[in-house]
C-alpha positions as CSV (number, residue, x, y, z in Angstrom):
1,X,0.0,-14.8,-14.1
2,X,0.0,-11.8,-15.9
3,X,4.3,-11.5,-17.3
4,X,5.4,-8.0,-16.8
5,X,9.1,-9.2,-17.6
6,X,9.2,-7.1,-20.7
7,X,7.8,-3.6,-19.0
8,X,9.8,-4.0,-15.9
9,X,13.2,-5.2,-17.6
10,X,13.1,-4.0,-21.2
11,X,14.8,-4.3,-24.3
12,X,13.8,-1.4,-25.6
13,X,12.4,1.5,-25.3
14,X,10.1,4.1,-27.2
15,X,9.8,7.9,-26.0
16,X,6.4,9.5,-27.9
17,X,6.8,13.0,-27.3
18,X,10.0,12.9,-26.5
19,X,12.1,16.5,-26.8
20,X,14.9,18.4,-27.1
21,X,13.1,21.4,-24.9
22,X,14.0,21.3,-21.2
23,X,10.9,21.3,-19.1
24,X,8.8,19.3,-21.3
25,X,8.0,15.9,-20.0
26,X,9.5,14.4,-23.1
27,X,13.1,16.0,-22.8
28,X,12.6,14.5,-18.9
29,X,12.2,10.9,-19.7
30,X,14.6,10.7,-22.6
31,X,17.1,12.3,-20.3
32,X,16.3,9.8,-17.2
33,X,16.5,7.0,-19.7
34,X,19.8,7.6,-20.6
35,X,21.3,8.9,-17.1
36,X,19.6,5.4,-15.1
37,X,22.5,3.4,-16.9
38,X,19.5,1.7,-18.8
39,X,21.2,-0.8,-21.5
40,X,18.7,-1.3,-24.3
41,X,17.9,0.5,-27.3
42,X,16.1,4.2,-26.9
43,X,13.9,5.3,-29.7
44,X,13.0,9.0,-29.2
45,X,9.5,9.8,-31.5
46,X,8.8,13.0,-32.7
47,X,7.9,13.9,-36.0
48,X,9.6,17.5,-35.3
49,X,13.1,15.9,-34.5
50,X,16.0,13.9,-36.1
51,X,17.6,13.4,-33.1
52,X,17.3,13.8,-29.2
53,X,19.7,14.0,-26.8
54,X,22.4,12.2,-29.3
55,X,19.9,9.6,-30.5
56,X,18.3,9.6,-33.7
57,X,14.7,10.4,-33.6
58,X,12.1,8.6,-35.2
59,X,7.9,10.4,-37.0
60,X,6.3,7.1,-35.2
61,X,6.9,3.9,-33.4
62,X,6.3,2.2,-37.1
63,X,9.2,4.1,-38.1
64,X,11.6,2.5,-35.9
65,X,11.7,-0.7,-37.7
66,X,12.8,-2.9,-34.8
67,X,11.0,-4.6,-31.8
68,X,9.6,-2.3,-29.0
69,X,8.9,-3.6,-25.5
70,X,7.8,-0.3,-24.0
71,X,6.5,2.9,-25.2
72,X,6.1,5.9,-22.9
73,X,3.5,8.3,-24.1
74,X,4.1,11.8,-23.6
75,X,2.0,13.5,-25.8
76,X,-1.4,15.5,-25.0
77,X,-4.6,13.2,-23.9
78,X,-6.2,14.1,-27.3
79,X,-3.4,12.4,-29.2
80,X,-3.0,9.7,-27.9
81,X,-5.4,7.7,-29.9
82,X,-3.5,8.3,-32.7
83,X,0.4,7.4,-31.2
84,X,-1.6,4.1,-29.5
85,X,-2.6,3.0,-32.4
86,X,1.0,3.2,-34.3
87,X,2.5,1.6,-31.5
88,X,-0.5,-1.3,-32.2
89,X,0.6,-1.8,-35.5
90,X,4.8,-1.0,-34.5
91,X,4.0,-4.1,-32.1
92,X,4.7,-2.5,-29.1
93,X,3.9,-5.0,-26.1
94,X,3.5,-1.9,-23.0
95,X,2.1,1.4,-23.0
96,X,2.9,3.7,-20.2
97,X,0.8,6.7,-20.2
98,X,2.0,9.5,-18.5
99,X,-0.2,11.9,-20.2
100,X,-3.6,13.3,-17.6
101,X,-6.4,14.1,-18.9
102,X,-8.6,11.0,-18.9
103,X,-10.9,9.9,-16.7
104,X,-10.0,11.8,-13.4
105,X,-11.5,14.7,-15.2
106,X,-14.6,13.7,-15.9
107,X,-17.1,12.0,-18.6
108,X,-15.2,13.3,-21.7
109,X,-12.2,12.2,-20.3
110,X,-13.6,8.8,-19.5
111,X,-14.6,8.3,-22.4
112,X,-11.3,8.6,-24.2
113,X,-9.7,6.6,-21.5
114,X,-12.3,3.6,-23.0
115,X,-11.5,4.2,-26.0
116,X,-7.6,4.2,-25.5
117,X,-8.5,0.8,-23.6
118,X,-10.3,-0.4,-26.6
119,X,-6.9,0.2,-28.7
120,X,-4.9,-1.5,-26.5
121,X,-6.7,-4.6,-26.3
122,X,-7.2,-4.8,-30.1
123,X,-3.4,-5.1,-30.8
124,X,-2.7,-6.9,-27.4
125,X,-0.6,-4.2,-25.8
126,X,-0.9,-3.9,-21.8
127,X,-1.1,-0.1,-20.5
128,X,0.1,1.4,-17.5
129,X,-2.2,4.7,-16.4
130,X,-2.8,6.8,-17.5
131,X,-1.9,10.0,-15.1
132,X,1.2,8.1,-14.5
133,X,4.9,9.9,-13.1
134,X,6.0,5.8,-15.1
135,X,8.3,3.1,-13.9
136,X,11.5,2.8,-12.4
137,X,13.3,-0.9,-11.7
138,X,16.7,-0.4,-10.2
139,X,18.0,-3.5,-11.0
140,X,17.4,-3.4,-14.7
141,X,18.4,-0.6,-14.1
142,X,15.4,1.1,-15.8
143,X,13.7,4.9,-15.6
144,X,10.8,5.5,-17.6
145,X,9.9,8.8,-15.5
146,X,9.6,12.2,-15.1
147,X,10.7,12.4,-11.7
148,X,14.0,14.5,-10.8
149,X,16.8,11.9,-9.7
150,X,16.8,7.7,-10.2
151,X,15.5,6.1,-6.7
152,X,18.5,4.5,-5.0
153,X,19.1,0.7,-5.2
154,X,17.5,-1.2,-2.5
155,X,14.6,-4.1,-1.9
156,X,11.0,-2.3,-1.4
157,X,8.7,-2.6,-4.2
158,X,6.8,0.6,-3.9
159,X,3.1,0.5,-6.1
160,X,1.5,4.0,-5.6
161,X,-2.4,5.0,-6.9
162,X,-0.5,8.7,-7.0
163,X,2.2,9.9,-9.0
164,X,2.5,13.1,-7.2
165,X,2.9,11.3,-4.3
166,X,5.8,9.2,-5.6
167,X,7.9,12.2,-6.7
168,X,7.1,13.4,-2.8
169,X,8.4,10.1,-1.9
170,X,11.1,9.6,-3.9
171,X,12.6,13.2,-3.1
172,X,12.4,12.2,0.8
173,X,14.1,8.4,0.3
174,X,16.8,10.2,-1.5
175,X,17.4,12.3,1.6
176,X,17.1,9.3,3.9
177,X,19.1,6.5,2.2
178,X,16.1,4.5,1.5
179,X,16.4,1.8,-1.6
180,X,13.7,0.6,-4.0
181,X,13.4,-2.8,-6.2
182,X,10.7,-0.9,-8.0
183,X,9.0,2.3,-8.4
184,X,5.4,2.2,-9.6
185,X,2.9,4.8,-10.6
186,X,-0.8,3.1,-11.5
187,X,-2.7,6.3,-12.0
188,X,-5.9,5.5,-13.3
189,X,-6.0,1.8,-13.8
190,X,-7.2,1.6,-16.8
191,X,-5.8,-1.8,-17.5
192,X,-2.9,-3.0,-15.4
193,X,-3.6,-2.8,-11.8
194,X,-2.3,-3.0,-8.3
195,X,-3.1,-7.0,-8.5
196,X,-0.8,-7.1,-11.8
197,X,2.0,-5.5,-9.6
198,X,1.6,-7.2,-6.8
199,X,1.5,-10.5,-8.5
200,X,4.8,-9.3,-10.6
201,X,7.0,-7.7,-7.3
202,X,6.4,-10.7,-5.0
203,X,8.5,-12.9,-7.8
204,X,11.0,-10.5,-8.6
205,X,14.1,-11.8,-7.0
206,X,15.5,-8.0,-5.7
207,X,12.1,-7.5,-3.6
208,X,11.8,-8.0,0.1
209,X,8.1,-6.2,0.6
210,X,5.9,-4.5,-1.4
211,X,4.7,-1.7,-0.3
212,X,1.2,-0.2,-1.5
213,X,-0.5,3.2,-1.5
214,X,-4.3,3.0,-2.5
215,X,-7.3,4.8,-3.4
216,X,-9.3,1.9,-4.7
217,X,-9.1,-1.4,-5.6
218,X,-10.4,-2.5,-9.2
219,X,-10.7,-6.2,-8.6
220,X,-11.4,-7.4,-5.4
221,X,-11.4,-11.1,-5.3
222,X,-8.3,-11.4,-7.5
223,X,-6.6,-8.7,-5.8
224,X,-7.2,-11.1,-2.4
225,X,-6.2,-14.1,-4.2
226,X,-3.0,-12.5,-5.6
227,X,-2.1,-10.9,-2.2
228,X,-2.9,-14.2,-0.4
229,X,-0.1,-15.7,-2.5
230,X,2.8,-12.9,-3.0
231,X,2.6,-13.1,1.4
232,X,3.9,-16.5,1.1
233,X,7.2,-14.9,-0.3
234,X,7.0,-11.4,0.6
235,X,5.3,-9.0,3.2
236,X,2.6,-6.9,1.8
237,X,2.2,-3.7,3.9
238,X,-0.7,-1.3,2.1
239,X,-1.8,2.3,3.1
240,X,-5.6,2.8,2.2
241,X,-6.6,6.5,1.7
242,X,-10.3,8.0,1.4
243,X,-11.0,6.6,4.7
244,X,-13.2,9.7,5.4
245,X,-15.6,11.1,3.7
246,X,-13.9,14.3,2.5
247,X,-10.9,12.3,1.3
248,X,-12.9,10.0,-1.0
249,X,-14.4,12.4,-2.5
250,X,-11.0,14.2,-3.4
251,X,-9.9,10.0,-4.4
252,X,-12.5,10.4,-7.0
253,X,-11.1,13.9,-8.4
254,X,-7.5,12.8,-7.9
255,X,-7.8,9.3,-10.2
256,X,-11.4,8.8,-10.7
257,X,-11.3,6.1,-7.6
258,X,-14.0,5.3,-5.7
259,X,-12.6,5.1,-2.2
260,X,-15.5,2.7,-1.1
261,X,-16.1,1.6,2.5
262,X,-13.0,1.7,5.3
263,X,-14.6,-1.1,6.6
264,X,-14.9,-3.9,3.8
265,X,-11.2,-2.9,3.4
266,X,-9.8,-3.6,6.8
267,X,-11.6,-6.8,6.0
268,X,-10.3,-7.8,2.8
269,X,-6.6,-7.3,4.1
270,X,-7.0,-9.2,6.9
271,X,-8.4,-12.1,4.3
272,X,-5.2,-11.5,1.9
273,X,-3.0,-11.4,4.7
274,X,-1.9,-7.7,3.9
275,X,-0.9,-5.7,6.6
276,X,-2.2,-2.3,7.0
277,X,-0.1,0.9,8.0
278,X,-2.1,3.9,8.9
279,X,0.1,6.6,7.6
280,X,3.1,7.5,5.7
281,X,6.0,7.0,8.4
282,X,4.2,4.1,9.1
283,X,4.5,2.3,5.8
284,X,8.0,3.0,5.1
285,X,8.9,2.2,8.9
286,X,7.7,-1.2,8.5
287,X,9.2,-1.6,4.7
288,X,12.6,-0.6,5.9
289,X,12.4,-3.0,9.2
290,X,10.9,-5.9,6.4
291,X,13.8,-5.5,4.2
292,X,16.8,-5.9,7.3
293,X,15.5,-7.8,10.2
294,X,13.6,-11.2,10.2
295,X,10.0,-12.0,10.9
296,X,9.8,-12.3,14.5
297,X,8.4,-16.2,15.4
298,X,6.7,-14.9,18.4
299,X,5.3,-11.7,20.5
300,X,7.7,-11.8,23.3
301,X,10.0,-9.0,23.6
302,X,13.2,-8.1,25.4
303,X,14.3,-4.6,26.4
304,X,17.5,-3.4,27.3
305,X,18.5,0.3,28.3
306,X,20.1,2.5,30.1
307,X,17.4,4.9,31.4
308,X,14.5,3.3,33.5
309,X,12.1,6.1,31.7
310,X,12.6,5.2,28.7
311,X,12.8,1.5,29.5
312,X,9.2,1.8,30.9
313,X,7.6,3.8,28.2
314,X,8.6,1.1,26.2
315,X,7.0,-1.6,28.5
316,X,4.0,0.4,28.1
317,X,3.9,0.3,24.3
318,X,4.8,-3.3,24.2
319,X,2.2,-4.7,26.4
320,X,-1.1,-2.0,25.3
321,X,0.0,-3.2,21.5
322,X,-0.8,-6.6,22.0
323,X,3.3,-7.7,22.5
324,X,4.4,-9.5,25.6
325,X,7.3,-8.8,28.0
326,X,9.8,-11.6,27.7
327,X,10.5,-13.8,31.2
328,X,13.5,-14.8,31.0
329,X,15.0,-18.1,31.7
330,X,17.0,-19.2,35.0
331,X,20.3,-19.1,33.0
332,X,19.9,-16.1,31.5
333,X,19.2,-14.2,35.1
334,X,22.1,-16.2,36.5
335,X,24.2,-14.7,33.8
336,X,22.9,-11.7,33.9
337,X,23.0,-11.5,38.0
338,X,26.9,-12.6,38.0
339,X,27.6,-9.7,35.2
340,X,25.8,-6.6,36.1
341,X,26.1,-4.4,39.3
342,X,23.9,-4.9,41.9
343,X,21.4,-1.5,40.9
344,X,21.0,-3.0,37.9
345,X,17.5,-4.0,36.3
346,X,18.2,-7.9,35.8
347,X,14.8,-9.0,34.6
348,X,12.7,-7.3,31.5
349,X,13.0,-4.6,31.1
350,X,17.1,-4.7,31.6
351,X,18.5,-1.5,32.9
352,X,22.0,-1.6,32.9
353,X,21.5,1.7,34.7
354,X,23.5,5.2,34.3
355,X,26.8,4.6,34.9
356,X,27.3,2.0,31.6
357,X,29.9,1.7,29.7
358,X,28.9,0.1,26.1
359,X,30.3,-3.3,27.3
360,X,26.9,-3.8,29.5
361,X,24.9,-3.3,26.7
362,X,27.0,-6.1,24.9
363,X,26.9,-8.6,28.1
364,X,22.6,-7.7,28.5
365,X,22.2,-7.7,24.7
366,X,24.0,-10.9,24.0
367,X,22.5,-12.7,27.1
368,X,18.7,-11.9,25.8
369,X,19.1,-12.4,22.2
370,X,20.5,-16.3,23.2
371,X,17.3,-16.6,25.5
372,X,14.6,-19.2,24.0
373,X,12.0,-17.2,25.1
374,X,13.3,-14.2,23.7
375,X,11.5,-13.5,20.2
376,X,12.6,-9.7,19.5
377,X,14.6,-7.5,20.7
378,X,14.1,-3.6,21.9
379,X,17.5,-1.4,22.5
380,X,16.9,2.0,24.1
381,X,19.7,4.1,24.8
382,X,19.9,7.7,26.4
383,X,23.7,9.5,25.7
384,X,25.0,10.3,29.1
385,X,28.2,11.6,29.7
386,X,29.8,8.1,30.2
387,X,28.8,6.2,27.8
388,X,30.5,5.6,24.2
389,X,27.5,5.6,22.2
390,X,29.1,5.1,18.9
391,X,30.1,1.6,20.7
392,X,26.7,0.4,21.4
393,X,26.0,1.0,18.2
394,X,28.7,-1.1,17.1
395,X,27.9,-3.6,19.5
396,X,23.9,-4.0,18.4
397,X,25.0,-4.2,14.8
398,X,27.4,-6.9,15.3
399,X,24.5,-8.7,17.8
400,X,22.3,-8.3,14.8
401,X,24.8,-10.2,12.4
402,X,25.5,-12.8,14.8
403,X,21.7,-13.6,15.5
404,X,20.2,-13.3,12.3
405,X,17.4,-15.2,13.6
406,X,15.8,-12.3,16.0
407,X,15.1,-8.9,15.1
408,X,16.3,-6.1,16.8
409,X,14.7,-2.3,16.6
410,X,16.2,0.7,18.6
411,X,15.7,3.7,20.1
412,X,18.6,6.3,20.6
413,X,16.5,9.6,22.4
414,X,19.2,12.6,22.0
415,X,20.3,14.7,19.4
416,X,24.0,15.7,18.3
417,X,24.8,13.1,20.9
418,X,23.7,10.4,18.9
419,X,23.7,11.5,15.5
420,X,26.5,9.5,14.1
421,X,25.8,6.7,15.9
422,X,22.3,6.9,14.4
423,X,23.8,6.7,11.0
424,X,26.0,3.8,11.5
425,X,22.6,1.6,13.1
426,X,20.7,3.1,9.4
427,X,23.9,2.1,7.1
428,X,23.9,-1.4,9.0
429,X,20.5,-2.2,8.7
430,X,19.2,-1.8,11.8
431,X,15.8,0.1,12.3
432,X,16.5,3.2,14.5
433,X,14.2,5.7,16.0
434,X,14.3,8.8,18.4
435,X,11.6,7.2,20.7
436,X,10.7,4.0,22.6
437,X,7.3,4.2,20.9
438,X,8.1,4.1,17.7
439,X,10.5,1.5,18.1
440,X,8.1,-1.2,19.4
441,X,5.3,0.4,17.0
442,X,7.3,-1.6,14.3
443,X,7.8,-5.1,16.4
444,X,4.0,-4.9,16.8
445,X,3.7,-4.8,12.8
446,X,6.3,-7.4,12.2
447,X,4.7,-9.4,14.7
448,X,1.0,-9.0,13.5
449,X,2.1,-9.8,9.5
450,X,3.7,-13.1,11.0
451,X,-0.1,-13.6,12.5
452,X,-1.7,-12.7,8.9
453,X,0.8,-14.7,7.5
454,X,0.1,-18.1,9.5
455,X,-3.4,-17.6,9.3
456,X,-3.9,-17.1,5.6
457,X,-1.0,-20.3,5.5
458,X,-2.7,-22.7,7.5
459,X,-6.7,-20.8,6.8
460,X,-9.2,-22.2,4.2
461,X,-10.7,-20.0,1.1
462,X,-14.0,-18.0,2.0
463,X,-16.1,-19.5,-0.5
464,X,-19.5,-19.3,0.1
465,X,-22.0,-21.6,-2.8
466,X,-25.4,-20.7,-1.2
467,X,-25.6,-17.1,-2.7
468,X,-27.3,-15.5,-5.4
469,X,-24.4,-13.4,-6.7
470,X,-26.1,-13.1,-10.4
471,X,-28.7,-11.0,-9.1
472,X,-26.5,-9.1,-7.2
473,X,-24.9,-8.3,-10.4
474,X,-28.4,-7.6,-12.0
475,X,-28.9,-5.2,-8.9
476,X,-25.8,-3.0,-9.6
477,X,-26.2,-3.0,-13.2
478,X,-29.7,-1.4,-12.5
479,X,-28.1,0.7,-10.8
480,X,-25.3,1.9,-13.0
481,X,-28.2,2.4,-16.0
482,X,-30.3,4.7,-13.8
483,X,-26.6,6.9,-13.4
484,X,-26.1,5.9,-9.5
485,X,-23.3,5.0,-7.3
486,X,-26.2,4.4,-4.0
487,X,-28.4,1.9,-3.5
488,X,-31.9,2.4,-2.1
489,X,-32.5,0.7,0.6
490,X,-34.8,-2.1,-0.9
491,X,-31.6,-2.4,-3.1
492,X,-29.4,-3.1,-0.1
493,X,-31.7,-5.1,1.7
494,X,-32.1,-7.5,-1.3
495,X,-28.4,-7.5,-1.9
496,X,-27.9,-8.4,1.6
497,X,-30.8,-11.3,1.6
498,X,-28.5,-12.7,-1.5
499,X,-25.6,-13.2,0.3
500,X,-27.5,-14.7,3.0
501,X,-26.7,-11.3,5.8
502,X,-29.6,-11.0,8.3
503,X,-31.2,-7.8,7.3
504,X,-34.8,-5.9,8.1
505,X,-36.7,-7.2,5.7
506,X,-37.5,-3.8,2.9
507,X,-39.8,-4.1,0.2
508,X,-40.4,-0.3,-2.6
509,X,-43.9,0.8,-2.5
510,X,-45.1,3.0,-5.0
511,X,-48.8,3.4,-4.1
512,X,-50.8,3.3,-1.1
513,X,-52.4,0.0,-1.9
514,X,-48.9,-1.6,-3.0
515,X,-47.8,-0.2,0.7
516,X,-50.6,-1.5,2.5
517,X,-49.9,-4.7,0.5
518,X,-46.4,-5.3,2.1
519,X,-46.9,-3.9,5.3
520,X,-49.8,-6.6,5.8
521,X,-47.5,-9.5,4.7
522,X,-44.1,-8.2,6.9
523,X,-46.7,-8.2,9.6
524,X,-46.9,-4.6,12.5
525,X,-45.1,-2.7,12.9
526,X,-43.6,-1.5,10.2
527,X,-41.1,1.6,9.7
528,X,-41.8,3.7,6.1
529,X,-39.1,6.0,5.0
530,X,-38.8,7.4,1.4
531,X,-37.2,6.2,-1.5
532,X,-35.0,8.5,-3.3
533,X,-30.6,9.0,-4.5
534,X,-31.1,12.2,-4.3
535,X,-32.6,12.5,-0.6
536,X,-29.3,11.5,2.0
537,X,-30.9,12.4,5.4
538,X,-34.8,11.4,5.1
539,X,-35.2,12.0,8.7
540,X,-34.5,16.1,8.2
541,X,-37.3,15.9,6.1
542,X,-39.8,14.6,7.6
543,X,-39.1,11.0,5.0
544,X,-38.9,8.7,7.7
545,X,-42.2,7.4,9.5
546,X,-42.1,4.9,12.6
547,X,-44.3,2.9,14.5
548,X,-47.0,2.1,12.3
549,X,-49.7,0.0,13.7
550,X,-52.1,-0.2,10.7
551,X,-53.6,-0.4,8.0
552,X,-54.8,3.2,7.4
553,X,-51.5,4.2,9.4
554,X,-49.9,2.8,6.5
555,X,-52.0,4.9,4.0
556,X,-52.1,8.5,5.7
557,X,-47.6,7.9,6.1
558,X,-47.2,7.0,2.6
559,X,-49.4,10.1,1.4
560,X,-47.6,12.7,4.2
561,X,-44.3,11.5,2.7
C-alpha cells in the first residue's frame, strides 16, 4: 500500500509560485492555505518575495531549511524542472502540480511530463498531476487549491480525472449542503493515480464512499485489485466518461486519456465490485444516500403515500428496476387493518389516502419498517390541504433513527409546500427527491452495490494460467514503435487466440503467393480485406472481398485491393 498520510494530512507545506498578486494561482493557494484552518507550517517560495500574506517567503524549497511534506507547484510548465529538482534535494516527499501544459497538449508537452516523472522518481518524491485544481482533506483540515471556497465537512471521498469539473462541483455542493472527506484532482496521472486514492480513501477513517469521475484508467488489474478491497469497507460508486466516440476523443485533449472501450469497463467494475452511475446527479445521489442510510440486505421494498399516483409510479420503477414489492406479513396487515380507515391501501403500496393527517404516516411507516420482509423503505408524500407536512417529515426522520437498520428514501412532489420540510429530511440525513423515480432510482443502486459487494466477498480471482500474455505484450509494443493506437486485424485476431477467445482465424498477406499460401491452409472460403491504420471503413473502398472460392480467386482479390 502506497502511504499517502503525509500528502493528505501534512506537516507542512511548500507554495512554488506562490504570490502576493490577486488572481495569480499562487496568491490563491497561499490564501486557501491559511483560510482552511490548516495547522502546519506554510513556506511561500518565490525568489521575488520576502514575505506572502504575513509569512516569510523563501528563493527555493532548499531555502527553507526544515522538512517539507508537500509542495504545490505553481509555476509555468517550462519551470518546473528546475523547482522539482530543488524540492528533490529540499527532500520534499509530494509534489502537487497544478501547473498545465504537459502532456494534454501534445508531444512536447509529453515529453516534459517524462521528464518531470524522471525527477521525481530519482529523489523518491510522489506527484500529483499534473493539470491539477490540488487537494483538499477537511479533516486535516487541509487546502492545497485554487478553487474559490473550502468544501464543507462531510464523508464522500470525491477522486475527479478533471479539475474543471471539481471547481463545478464544488461550487454546486456548497449550494446544496453536501460534505466531503476529501477532494481530489488527478489530472494527468503521471504518477499517482486513481488506484493510489482509492486505496488511500477507503482507510481513511472520515470516508463513507468514494466517489470517482474517470476518463481512463492507467492500471487495470491493480486498479481491480485495489477496488475489490476498499468495497469491503466502503462503497465505490464511479462515473466513466468518453463512452462515445466524440467524447473520447475530447478525453484525450482534456488529460491525454485514452477513454478506451465502454464495454471492457462495464466489465471491470462489475469484477471490482464498483458500482457505476451514469451521470452526475446520479453519482452524488447515491454518495449522499451511502453516507446516511444503511446498505439495504435485500430487494424488497415498502411504499407508503398519500397519493395513489404517485404510489403507483413508484411501483412501476421498483419492479422494471429489478426491486421487489414487499408482501407483507399477517401481523403487519392486522395492524395495519385495525389502524387505517377503511379506503385505505393496506397492502404495498400503502395509501393512507387524502384525508391524512401525519399520524398515518407514522402508524404505516412504523408498521413496515418493523416488517421482516420489509428491506427498504419508499415515502411519497403529496401536500394537500390537510396534511402537516413539516410532521411527516419529522415523523420519517425519527423512523429513520429508530431503525437504523433499513434505509429509507423519499419523495415530497410540490413546491413552496414542501420546501421546509425538504430541508429538515436533507439536514437529517434522509435522501429526498421531488419524484417517485428518483427516489427508488437510488434503492436500486444501494441494492445492486450490496449484489457487487456479496459477489466479489464470497467470488474467486479471475486468473486465467493458460495464456500467452508475453506476446500480447510483444504485440502492443509493435504497435506503439510503428506510432499506433489500432490494431490490424491479424493483430487482434492473434491477441485474441492468446487469451484463448474464439476468433476467425486472420493471417497478413503481403503477396499473392503468401495469400494463396494461407487461404489454402484456412481452407474455402475465405474473406480478404486490406491491411492498413490509416484505412477505418475498408468496405467504402472497395478493401473488403468476400466469398472466395479459389485459388486464383485469391490472386485476382489480392491484386484488385
Amino acid at each position: 500500500m502506497n502511504d499517502l498520510t503525509s500528502l493528505m494530512r501534512p506537516e507542512s507545506v511548500a507554495v512554488i509560485g506562490a504570490s502576493n498578486t490577486p488572481g495569480k494561482i499562487g496568491y490563491a493557494v497561499v490564501r486557501n492555505m491559511m483560510s482552511s484552518g490548516y495547522k502546519g507550517e506554510i513556506y511561500p517560495i518565490n525568489p521575488k518575495e520576502t514575505e506572502i500574506a504575513g509569512l516569510k517567503a523563501y528563493p527555493t524549497a532548499i531555502d527553507v531549511g526544515k522538512p517539507i511534506d508537500v509542495a504545490v507547484i505553481c509555476v509555468p510548465a517550462k519551470a518546473t524542472l528546475s523547482v522539482a529538482e530543488d524540492c528533490g534535494k529540499a527532500g520534499v516527499k509530494f509534489l502537487i502540480v497544478i501547473t498545465a501544459g504537459f502532456k494534454e497538449v501534445g508531444k512536447e508537452g509529453r515529453e516534459l511530463e517524462e521528464q518531470l516523472v524522471e525527477i521525481a522518481r530519482k529523489y523518491g518524491m510522489r506527484i500529483v498531476g499534473p493539470n491539477v485544481l490540488g487537494i483538499i482533506d477537511t479533516h486535516t483540515p487541509f487546502n492545497a487549491t485554487f478553487a474559490k471556497e473550502m468544501a464543507l465537512e462531510g464523508n464522500i471521498a470525491f477522486i475527479s480525472q478533471s479539475g474543471a469539473l471539481c471547481i463545478a462541483i464544488l461550487d454546486w455542493s456548497l449550494k446544496n449542503g453536501l460534505g466531503f472527506s476529501q477532494f481530489v484532482s488527478m489530472g494527468n496521472k503521471a504518477d499517482l493515480n486513481e488506484a493510489d486514492f482509492i486505496e488511500a480513501a477507503s482507510h481513511d477513517e472520515d470516508t463513507k464512499v468514494i466517489c470517482l469521475y474517470l476518463e481512463d484508467v492507467v492500471e487495470g488489474d491493480r486498479f481491480i485489485k485495489v477496488a475489490r478491497e476498499a468495497i469491503q469497507r466502503v462503497p465505490v460508486v464511479a462515473l466513466k466518461s468518453g463512452v462515445s466516440s466524440a467524447g473520447a476523443q475530447a478525453a484525450s485533449s482534456h488529460t491525454g486519456a485514452l477513454a478506451g472501450s465502454d464495454t471492457a469497463y462495464s466489465a471491470a467494475f462489475r469484477h471490482a465490485g464498483i458500482l457505476r452511475a451514469t451521470t452526475m446527479t446520479q453519482l452524488f445521489e447515491l454518495a449522499n444516500a451511502f453516507t446516511t442510510q444503511p446498505i439495504p440486505k435485500g430487494k424488497r421494498t415498502a411504499v407508503v403515500t398519500n397519493a395513489g399516483g404517485l404510489g403507483i409510479v413508484a411501483t412501476d420503477a421498483i419492479e422494471l428496476g429489478g426491486l421487489e414489492m414487499a408482501r407483507f406479513s399477517e401481523d403487519t396487515i392486522a395492524l395495519l387493518r385495525e389502524k387505517m380507515p377503511p379506503m385505505a391501501n393496506i397492502y404495498n403500496p400503502v395509501d393512507v389516502i387524502g384525508d391524512a393527517h401525519y399520524d398515518r404516516y407514522e402508524i404505516a411507516l412504523n408498521a413496515v419498517l418493523l416488517d421482516p420482509n420489509v428491506d427498504a423503505v419508499t415515502v411519497l408524500l403529496s401536500p394537500t390541504a390537510v396534511l402537516e407536512v413539516d410532521k411527516v417529515a419529522e415523523v420519517i426522520v425519527e423512523a429513520n433513527r429508530k431503525h437504523p437498520e433499513k434505509p429509507i428514501v423519499a419523495a415530497f412532489t410540490g413546491g413552496f409546500a414542501v420546501e421546509q420540510a425538504v430541508e429538515y429530511l436533507k439536514k437529517h440525513g434522509v435522501p429526498i427527491f421531488a419524484f417517485p423515480e428518483e427516489a427508488v432510482s437510488t434503492l436500486i443502486g444501494m441494492t445492486e452495490f450490496a449484489a457487487l459487494s456479496e459477489a466479489t466477498h464470497n467470488g474467486e480471482e479471475w486468473v486465467f494460467d493458460d495464456v500467452n500474455s508475453e506476446r500480447v505484450r510483444e504485440i502492443f509494443d509493435s504497435v506503439r514503435e510503428d506510432g499506433r493506437d489500432l490494431l490490424l486485424s491479424p493483430e487482434a485476431a492473434e491477441v485474441a487466440e492468446c487469451y484463448k477467445i474464439p476468433a476467425a482465424p486472420s493471417r497478413l498477406a503481403t503477396s499473392e503467393d503468401e495469400a494463396e499460401r494461407h487461404a489454402v491452409e484456412m481452407g474455402f472460403p475465405v474473406v480478404m480485406k486490406i491491411s492498413s491504420p490509416d484505412i477505418m471503413h475498408k468496405t467504402d473502398i472497395g478493401g473488403v472481398k468476400v466469398g472466395i472460392e479459389s485459388p486464383e480467386e485469391v490472386r485476382e482479390a489480392f491484386r484488385s485491393i
